[in-house]
C-alpha positions in Angstrom: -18.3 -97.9 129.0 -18.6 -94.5 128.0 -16.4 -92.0 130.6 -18.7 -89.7 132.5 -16.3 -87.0 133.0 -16.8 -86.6 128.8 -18.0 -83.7 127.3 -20.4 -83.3 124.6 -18.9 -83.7 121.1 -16.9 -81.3 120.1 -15.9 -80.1 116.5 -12.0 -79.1 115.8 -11.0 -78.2 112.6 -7.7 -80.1 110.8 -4.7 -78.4 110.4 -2.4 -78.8 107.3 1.3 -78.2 107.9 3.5 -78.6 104.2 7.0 -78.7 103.7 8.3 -78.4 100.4 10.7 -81.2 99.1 11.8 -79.7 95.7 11.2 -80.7 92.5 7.5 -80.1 93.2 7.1 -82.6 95.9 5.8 -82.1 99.4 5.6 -83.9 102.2 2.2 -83.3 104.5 1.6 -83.7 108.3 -2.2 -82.6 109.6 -2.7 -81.7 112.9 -5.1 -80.5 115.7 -5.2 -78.9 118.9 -6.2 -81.4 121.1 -8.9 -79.7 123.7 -7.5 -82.3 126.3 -4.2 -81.1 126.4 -4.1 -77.9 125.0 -1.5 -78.7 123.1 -1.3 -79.2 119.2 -0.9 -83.0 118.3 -0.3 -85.0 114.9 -3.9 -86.3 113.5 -2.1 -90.1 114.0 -2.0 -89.5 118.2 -5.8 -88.7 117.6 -7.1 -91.6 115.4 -5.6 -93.5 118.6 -7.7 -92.0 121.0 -10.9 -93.2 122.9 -12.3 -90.4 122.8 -12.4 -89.8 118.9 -15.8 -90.0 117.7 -15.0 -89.0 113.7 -12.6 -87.5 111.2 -14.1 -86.2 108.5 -12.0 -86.2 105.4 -12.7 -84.1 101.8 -11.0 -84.2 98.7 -7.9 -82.4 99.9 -7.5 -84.4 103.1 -9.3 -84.2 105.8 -11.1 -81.0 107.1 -12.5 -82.0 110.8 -12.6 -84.0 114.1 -15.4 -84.7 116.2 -14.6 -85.6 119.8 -15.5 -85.9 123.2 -12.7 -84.5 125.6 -12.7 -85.4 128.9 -12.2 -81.8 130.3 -14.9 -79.1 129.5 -13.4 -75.7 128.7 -14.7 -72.7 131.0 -17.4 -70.9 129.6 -17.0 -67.3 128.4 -18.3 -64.2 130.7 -21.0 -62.4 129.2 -20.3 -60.0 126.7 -20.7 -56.5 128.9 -17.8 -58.2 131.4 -14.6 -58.4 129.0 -13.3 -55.2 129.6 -12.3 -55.7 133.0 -11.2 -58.9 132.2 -9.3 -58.0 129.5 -5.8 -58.0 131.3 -6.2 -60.7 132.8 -7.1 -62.9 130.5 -4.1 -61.6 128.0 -2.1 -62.7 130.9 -3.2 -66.2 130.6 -3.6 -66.5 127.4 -1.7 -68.8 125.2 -0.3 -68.2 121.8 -1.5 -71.2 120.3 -5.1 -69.8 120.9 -4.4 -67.2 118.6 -1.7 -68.5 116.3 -2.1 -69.8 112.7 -1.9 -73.6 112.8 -1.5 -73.9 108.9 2.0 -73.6 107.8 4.2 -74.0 104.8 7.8 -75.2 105.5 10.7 -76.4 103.1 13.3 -78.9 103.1 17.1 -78.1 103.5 17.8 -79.0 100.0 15.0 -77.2 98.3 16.7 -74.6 96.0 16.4 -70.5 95.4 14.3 -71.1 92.4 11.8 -73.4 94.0 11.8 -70.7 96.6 11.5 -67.9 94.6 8.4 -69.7 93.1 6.7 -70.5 96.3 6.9 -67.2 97.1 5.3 -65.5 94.5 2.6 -68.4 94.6 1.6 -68.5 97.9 2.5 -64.8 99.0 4.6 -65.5 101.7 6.8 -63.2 102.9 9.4 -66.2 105.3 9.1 -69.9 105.1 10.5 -72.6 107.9 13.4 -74.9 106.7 13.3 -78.2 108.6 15.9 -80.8 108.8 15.5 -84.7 107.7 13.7 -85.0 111.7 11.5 -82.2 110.8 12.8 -79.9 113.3 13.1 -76.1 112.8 16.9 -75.0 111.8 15.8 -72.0 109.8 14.1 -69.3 108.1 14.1 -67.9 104.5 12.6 -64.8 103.8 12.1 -62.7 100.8 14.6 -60.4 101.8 17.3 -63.3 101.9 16.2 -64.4 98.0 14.7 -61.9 96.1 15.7 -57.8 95.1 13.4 -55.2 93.5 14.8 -54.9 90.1 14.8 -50.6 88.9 11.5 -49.1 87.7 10.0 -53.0 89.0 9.5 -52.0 92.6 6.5 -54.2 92.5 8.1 -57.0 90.7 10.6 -58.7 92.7 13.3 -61.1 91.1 15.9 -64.0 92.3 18.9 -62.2 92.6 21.4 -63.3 91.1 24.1 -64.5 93.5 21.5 -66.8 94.9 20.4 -68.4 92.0 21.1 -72.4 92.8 21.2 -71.9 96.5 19.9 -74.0 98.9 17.5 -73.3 102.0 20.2 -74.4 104.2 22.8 -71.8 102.8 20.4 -69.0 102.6 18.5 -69.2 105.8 18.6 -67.4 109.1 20.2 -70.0 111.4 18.7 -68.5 114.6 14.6 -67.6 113.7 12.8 -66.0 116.3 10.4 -68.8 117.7 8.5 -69.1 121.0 7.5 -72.1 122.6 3.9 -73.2 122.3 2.0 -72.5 125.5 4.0 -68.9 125.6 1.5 -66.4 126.8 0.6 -63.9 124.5 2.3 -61.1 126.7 5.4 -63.0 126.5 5.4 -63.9 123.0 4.9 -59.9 122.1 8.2 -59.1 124.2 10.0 -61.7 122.3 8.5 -59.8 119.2 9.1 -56.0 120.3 12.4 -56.9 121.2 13.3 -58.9 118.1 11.6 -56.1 116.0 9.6 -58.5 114.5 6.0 -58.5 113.4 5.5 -62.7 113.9 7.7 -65.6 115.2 7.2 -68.9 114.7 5.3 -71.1 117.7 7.2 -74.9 118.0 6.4 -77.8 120.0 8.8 -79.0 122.9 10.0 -81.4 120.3 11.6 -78.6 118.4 8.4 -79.0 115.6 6.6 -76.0 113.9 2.9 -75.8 115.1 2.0 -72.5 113.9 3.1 -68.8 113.3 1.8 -65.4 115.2 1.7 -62.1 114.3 1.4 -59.0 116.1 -2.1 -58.4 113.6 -3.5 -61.8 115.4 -2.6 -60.4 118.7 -4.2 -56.9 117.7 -7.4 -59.1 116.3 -7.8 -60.9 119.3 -7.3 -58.2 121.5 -9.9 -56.3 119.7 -12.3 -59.2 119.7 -12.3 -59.5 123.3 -13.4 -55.8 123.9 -16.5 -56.8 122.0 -15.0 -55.4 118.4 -16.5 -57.0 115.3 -13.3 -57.2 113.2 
């Protein structure tokens, strides 16, 4: 019998979270935010869920979720009333509202080269290293791998003291992560203070979920006083 504290169907889009293995291979989790709990959740807890309606799937994987969620999520003010509202609802709002939920990660073992690859090919300037569990234990940026070589300054290379490194032995040990559900007030202290212009969002489990940058704070920020950007 169908729950009558339900919602209308609801639309989510599908999430794709990669990390690279090396030697070309990648492992691939999907996930959504479930509108529930507000929390981001693998697409397995969903296809478990009464209240599931659909996944629709494409020729990469699949693309979206239609659902019912018990809880219906208040509705926006009218446009002329943001302003006012605008501090407050920064206050109480949470990074993963704003954050990107599609991330790229790597494996311990995946080596300088690879690295240096992904990042010409995906134009990345950091990706996540994870351990066998998945877990965050790192960060490789550019800056870690690559150096500007003379008269190249827009043609970075491997340097050479990395080459056959592996993302364990290059990373940052200690990334600069919030936890998701962070408000977005507190997630730009952790960034100002850091000196940083994103940190990575993870679950309680210790899991990436998404990344935030100071431009999708500025963007939302900017939205919200009625800015088309």
């Amino acid at each position: 019998m169908k729950d009558l504290r339900e919602t209308e169907e609801t639309c989510l889009s599908i999430h794709r979270v990669s990390t690279g293995l090396g030697e070309n291979e990648e492992e691939v989790r999907w996930t959504v935010k479930c509108p529930d709990s507000h929390h981001v959740v693998e697409l397995d807890t969903c296809e478990g869920c009464p209240h599931l309606e659909h996944i629709q799937r494409g020729a990469a994987g699949p693309e979206r979720l239609q659902c019912h969620p018990q809880v219906r999520p208040p509705a926006p003010p009218p446009s002329d009333a943001y302003e006012p509202l605008l501090s407050p609802l920064l206050e109480h709002t949470r990074v993963d509202e704003l954050m990107t939920q599609d991330v790229y990660c790597v494996d311990e073992e995946v080596i300088a080269e690879e690295l240096a690859e992904l990042f010409a090919t995906r134009k990345v300037s950091g990706v996540p290293v994870l351990d066998e569990d998945e877990r965050l234990v790192g960060v490789v940026s550019r800056a870690d791998l690559l150096r500007t070589a003379d008269g190249e300054e827009d043609t970075p290379r491997l340097h050479p003291e990395r080459a056959g490194a592996t993302a364990s032995e290059l990373m940052n040990a200690s990334p600069v992560v919030v936890r998701e559900g962070t408000t977005v007030p507190q997630a730009a202290a952790v960034m100002a203070a850091a000196r940083v212009h994103r940190v990575l969002v993870v679950s309680a489990e210790g899991k990436v979920v998404g990344v935030l940058s100071a431009m999708d704070v500025v963007r939302w920020v900017a939205r919200k006083a009625c800015y088309a950007v």
